[in-house]
N, C-alpha and C positions, 0 to 999 in steps of 0.2 A: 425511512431509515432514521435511527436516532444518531445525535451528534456527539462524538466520542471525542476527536481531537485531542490523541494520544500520541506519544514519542512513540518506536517502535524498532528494533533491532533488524535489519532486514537483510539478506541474501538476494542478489539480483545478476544478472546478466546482463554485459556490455558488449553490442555487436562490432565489430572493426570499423561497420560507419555512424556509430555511436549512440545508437537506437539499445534505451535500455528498457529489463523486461524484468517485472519482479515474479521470483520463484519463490522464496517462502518469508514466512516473519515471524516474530515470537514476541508476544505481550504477555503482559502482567493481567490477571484478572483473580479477584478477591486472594489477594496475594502468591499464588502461584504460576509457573510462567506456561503457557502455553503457544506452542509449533502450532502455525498454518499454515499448508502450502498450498498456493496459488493454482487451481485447476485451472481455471478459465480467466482471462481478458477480454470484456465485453466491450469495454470503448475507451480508449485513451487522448487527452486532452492538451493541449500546452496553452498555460497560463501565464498571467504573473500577478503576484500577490505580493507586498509594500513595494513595487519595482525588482523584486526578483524570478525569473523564468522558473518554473515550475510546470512536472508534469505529474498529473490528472488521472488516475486508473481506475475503470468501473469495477469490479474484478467479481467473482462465483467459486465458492467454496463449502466446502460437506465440514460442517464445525457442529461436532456433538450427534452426527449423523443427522444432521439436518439441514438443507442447502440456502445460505446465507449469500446476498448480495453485499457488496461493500465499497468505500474506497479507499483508496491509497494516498498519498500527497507525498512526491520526491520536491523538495527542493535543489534546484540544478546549481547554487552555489555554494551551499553548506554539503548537502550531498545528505540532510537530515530526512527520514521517512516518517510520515506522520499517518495514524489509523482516523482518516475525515470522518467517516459512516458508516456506521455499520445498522 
């Protein structure tokens, strides 16, 4: 996986005991924005990066019809989604 470490617009899902799940995101790439939505969850992580909680998403997706592994990065204080690898 190459390292991308992009800001990323993201739609997710918060359960009532606060287990969140991302469903789709939208990036920029050679200037046009493109939707992906999150088929698969392969492994989810909790971290923390400069001392702030952070979770961790392996995630599987069909981008350009071809099936791409990636990850995610919530920051759980800012509430910022970041595209770590793709």
């Amino acid at each position: 996986m190459k390292l991308i470490n992009k800001n990323i617009d993201m739609i997710s899902w918060t359960s009532k005991d606060g287990a969140v799940t991302p469903v789709r995101f939208r990036m920029d790439e050679n200037g046009e924005a493109i939707t992906v939505k999150v088929d698969r969850i392969i492994q989810t992580e909790k971290n923390k990066f400069g001392g702030s909680p952070t979770l961790c998403f392996l995630c599987s997706s069909i981008i350009d019809d071809i099936e791409k592994i990636y990850e995610l990065t919530c920051n759980c204080d800012s509430q910022k989604w970041l595209l770590k690898k793709i």
